[in-house]
C-alpha atoms as one frame of an Amber mdcrd trajectory, in Angstrom:
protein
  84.291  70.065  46.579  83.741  70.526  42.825  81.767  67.658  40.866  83.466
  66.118  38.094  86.958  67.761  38.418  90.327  65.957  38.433  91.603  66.657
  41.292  95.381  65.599  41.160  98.466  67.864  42.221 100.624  65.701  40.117
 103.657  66.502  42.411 105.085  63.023  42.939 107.412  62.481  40.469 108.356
  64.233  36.656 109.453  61.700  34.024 110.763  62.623  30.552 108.787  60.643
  27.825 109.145  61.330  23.589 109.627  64.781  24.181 107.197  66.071  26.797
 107.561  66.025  30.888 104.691  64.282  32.274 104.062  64.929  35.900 102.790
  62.520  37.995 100.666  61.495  41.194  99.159  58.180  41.430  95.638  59.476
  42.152  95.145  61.017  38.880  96.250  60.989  35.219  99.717  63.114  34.432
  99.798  66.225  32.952 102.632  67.150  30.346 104.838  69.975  30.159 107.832
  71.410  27.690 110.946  70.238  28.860 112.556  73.515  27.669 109.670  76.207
  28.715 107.933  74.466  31.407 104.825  75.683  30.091 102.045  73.435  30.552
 100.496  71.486  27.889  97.375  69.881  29.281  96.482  66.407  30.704  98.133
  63.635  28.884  96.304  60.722  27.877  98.969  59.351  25.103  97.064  60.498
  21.961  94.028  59.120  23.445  95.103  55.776  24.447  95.136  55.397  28.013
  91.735  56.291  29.746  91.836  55.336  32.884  91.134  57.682  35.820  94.407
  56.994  37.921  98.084  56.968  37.002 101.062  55.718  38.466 103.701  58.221
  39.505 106.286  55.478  38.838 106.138  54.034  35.293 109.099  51.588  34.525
 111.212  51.835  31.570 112.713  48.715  29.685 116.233  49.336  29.096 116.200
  46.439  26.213 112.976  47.623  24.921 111.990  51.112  25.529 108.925  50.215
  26.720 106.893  52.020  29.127 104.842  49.180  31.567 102.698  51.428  33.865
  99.417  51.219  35.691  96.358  52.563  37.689  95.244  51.330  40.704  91.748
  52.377  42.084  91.056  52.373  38.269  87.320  51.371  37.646  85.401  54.150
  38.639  86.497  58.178  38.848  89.212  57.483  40.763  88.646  58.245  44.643
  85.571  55.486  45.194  87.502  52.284  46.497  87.728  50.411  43.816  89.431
  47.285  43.319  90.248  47.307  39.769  94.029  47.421  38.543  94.776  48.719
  34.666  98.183  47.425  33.458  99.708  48.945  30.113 102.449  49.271  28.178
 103.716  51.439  25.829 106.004  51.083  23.198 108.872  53.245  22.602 107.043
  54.326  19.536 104.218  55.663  21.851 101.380  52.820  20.925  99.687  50.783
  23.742 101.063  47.080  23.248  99.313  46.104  26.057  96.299  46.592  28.252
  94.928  44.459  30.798  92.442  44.893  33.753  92.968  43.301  36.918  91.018
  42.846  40.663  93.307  43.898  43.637  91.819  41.832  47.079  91.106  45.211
  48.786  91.550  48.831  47.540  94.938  50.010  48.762  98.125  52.015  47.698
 100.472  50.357  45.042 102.567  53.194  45.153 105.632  51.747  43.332 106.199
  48.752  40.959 108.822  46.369  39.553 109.706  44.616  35.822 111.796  41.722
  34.682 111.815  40.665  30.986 108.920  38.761  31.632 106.643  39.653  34.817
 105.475  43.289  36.384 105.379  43.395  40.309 103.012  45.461  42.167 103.480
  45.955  46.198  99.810  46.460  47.446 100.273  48.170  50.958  97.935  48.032
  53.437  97.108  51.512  53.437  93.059  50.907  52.537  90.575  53.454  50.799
  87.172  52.272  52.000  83.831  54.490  50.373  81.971  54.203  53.305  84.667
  55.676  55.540  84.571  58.539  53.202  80.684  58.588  52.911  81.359  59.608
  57.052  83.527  62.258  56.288  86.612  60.217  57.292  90.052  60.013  55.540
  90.680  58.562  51.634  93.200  55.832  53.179  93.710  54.543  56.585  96.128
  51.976  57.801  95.348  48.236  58.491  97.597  46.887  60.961  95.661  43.618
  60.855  95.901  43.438  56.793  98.459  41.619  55.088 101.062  43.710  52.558
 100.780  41.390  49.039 102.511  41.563  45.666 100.684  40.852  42.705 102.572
  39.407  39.996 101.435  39.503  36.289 103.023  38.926  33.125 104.057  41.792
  30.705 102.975  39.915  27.422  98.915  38.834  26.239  98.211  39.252  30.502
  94.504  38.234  30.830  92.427  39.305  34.006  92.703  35.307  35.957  96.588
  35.873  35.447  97.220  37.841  37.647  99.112  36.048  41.435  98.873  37.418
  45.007 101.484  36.475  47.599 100.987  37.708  50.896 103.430  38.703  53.812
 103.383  40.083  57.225 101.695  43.116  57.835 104.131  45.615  56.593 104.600
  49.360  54.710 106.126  49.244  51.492 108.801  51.867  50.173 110.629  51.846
  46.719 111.612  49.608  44.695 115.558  49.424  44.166 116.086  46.348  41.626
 114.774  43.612  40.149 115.245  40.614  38.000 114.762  36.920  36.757 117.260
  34.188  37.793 118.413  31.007  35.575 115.456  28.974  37.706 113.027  31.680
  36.244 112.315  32.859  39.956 111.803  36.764  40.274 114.202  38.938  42.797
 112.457  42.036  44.126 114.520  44.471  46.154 112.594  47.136  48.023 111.976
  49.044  51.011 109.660  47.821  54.335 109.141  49.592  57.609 106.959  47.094
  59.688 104.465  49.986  60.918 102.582  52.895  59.284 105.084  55.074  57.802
 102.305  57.520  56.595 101.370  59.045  59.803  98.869  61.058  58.190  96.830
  58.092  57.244  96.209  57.032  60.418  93.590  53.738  61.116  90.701  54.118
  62.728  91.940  53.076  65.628  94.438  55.058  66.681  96.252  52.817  69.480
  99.651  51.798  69.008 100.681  53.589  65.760 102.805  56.459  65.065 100.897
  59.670  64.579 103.174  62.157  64.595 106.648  62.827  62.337 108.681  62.650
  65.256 107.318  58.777  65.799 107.523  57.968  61.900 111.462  59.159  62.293
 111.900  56.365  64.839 110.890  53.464  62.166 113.229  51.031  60.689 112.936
  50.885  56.745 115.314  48.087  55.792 115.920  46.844  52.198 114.729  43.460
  51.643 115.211  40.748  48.904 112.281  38.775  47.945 112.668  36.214  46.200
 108.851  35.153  44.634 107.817  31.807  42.205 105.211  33.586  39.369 104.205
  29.646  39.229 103.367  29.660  43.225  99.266  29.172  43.858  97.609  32.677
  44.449  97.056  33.348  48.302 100.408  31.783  49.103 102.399  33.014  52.028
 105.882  34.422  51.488 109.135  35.411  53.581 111.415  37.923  52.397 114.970
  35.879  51.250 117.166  38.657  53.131 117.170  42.178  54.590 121.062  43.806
  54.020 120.466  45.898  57.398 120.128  49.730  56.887 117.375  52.029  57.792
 116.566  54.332  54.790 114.274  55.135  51.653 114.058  56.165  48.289 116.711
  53.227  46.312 118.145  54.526  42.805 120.071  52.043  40.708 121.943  52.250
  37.445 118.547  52.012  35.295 120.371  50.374  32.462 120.241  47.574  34.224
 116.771  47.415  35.589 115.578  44.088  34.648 118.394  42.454  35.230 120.832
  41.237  38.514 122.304  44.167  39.777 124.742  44.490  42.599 124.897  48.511
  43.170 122.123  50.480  44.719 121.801  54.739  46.245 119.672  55.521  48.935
 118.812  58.063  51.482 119.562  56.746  55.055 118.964  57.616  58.633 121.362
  57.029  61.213 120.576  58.008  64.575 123.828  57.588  66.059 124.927  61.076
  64.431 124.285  64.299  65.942 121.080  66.323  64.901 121.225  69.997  65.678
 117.482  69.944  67.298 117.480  73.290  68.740 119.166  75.114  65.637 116.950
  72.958  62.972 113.569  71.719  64.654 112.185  68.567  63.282 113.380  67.217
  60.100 111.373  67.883  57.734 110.696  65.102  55.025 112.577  62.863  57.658
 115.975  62.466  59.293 118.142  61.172  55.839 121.021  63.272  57.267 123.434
  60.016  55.229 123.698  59.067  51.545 124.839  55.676  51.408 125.709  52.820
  48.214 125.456  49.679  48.888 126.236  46.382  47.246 124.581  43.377  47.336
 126.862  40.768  46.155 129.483  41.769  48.900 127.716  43.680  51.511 129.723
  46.658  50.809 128.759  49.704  52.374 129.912  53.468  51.545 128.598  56.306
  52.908 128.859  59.848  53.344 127.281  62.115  56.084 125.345  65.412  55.914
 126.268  66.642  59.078 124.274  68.296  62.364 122.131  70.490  59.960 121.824
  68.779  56.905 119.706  66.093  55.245 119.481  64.685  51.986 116.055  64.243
  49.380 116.462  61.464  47.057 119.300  60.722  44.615 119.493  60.369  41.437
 122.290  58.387  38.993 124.017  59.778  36.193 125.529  56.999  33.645 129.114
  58.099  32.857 129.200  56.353  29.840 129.642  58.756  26.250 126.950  59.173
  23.781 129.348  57.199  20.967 129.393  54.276  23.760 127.368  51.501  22.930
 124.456  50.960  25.118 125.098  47.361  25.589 128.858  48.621  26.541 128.952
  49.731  29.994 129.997  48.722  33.459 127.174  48.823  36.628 127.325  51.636
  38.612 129.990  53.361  37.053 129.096  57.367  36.958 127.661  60.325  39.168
 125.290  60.974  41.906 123.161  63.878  42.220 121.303  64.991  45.291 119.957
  68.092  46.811 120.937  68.929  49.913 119.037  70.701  52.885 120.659  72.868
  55.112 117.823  73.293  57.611 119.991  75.423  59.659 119.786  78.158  57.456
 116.922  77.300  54.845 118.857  76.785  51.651 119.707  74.123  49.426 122.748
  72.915  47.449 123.286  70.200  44.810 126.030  67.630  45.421 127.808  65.887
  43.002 129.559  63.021  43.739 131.473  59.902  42.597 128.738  57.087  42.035
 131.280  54.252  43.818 132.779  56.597  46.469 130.561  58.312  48.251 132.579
  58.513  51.261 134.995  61.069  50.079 132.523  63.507  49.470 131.347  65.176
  46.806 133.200  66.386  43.294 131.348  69.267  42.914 128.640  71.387  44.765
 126.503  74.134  43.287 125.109  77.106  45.890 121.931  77.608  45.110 120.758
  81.185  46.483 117.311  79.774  47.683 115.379  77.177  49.395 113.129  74.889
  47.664 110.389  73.138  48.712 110.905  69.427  49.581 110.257  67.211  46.877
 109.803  63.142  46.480 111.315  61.862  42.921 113.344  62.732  40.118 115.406
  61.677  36.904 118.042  62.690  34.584 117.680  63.501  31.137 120.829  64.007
  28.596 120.480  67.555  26.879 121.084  65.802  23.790 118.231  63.988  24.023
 115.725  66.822  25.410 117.352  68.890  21.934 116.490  65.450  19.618 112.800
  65.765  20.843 112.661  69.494  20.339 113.288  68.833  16.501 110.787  66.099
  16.480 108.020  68.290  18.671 108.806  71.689  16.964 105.324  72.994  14.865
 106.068  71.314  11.488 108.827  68.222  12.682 108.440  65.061  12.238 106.082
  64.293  15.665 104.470  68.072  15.613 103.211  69.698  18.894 102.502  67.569
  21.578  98.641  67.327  22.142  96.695  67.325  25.297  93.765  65.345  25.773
  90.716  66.157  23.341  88.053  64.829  25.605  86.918  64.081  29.165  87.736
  60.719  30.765  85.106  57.967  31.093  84.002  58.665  34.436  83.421  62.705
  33.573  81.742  61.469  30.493  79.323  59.423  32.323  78.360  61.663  35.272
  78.059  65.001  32.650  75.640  62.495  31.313  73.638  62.043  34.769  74.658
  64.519  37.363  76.010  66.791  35.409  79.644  68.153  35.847  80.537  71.531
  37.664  78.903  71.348  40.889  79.418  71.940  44.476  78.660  69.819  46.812
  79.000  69.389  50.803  81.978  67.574  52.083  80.442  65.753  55.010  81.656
  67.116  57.935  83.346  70.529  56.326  81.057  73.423  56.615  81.125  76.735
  54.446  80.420  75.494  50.845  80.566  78.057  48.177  77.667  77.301  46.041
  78.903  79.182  42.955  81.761  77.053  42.625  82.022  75.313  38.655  84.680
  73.772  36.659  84.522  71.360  33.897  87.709  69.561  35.296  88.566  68.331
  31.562  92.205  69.346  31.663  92.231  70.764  35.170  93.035  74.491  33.980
């Protein structure tokens, strides 16, 4: 291990943002790319406003607003030491920090995804734990707590101060994605999302193994429902919560029409598993990324459900929604749901991929269009659409000489590289306890992670 370096894949997700791709994983800050060349720029620390050592991979847009409202968690110190601090920000569509506001999480764990309605910002906070001494032992980052609760902090978006901030706790559970949520007339929040009620990352095992899944094959038998919550921002911290409803399906990774994020919703994408369908075992071997051989929409205000299958060989990564609606449209003229899904498709039969296309409220007769792609690729988590029109609108404003100029990547080091170059010193190996065969002459800054 090399001291001082940021040490991020930033594989999680890939978000388009004035003009630049920022990739993303939550244990580090993103890195930006051109949209166009794919040519990396650098880290990306928003012309210097955002400095904390963590990132989320899942930022939320305001549809209203064009507001960015993102976060950190494990934010106060470099990034990997168990810290309990939460950094909440938001950005305007202009690119200046609006807002900025430190909070205390009750233990260190995983807030992988978030939620906004006009007023609040949700954070799940799974009980998947980081502990320092754990990793002082040589043991893993994260570890799950079947005994912990799962909580969702609740803070608002506007002048937040550190004693705002509301935990309500809930059966021990694993948190997925968020699908939707919103603010009813009683000024209560609705918060759709994912829960499997055991560890879904097998990989983080606790530290007592008995009784939880360890291998993919047990994480494919887990139930991953959609529930609605239903949460009071005014309820004392500590409180204990019930989810209002599950709809009763078994899947991961929930899209929605994003216009309408903020907002009740009725439509919602996922990936689902049904076991009841035949699996070509011998032909295909395990699933890989998990069993989401159906894509299914389903609607809350009826109970609708449309779905298509993938067949014996076949599974599904996560969709994505395309908004039919013309550029000359207004933006406050448009109908829920109404437009395309997009979703690679894995034939694990004969390692190759293909994009479907299909009608956003029919699923079930299969798809419009498919595109053959003449490789595999890898298996990936998350990612977004992005009009051409747009990504061309940027490239004036970006271009050497336009009226933005070149995207910039960070000038400096972070805080935390600051203050150990300061003590330490930056650049060094060091033993990882319990690893043997250190190369001593290992050194990197770690400023931009080139």
């Amino acid at each position: 291990m090399v001291k001082g370096i940021i040490r991020t894949a930033s594989n999680t997700n890939i978000i388009f943002w004035r003009g630049v791709l920022l990739a993303n994983k939550e244990e580090g800050p993103p890195f930006a790319t051109d949209p166009v060349t794919l040519e990396t720029i650098g880290r990306y620390d928003f012309d210097g406003q955002v400095q904390s050592p963590t990132f989320t991979a899942h930022p939320k847009f305001d549809p209203d607003t064009g507001e960015m409202v993102c976060y950190g968690y494990e934010a106060g110190g470099n990034g990997y030491d168990a810290s309990y601090d939460i950094v909440v920000y938001t950005i305007d569509k202009d690119g200046k920090k609006t807002e900025e506001c430190w909070y205390k999480a009750p233990f260190c764990g995983m807030i992988h995804d978030c939620t906004i309605t006009k007023n609040y910002l949700i954070l799940p906070l799974t009980p998947i734990k980081a502990d320092a001494e754990r990793m002082k032992r040589g043991g893993n980052h994260f570890a799950w707590d079947l005994d912990e609760d799962q909580w969702y902090g609740i803070v608002p978006r506007r002048n937040g101060k550190p004693e705002d901030i509301v935990w309500l706790r809930a059966d021990n559970g694993f948190h997925g994605h968020v699908a939707g949520s919103y603010e009813n007339k009683q000024g209560k929040i609705g918060v759709d999302l994912t829960i499997a009620f055991d560890n879904v990352f097998f990989f983080f095992p606790p530290e007592n193994l008995a009784n939880t899944p360890n291998t993919l094959l047990q994480r494919n038998k887990l139930v991953s429902d959609i529930y609605r919550w239903v949460f009071d921002p005014k309820t004392p911290t500590n409180t204990r919560v019930q989810p209002f409803k599950p709809f009763g399906i078994n899947g991961e990774f929930s899209r929605i029409d994003d216009r309408v994020l903020t907002k009740r919703y009725s439509h919602l994408w996922q990936c689902n598993i049904d076991p009841t369908k035949s699996y070509d075992f011998a032909k295909c071997g395990p699933p890989a990324g998990g069993l989401f051989n159906m894509l299914g929409r389903y609607e809350w205000d009826t109970g609708k459900k449309d779905t298509f299958w993938a067949g014996p060989t076949c599974t599904f990564q996560e969709p994505v929604f395309i908004p039919k609606a013309s550029p000359s449209t207004p933006s406050t003229s448009f109908t829920e749901g109404e437009g395309y899904i997009i979703v690679l498709l894995n034939h694990l039969g004969v390692l190759r991929n293909e994009i479907f296309i299909f009608e956003a409220q029919n699923l079930a007769q299969g798809p419009l269009a498919v595109v053959h792609l003449p490789v595999k690729l890898r298996l990936g988590l998350h990612g977004n659409f992005i009009e051409q029109r747009e990504i061309d609108e940027w490239a004036k404003k970006r271009k050497e000489g336009g009226e933005l100029g070149l995207a910039q990547a960070a000038k400096g080091m972070l805080p935390w590289q600051k203050k150990m170059a300061e003590g330490e010193g930056l650049g060094i190996a060091v033993p990882v306890p319990g690893k043997d065969g250190m190369n001593a002459s290992i050194g990197a800054n770690g400023v931009n992670g080139r």
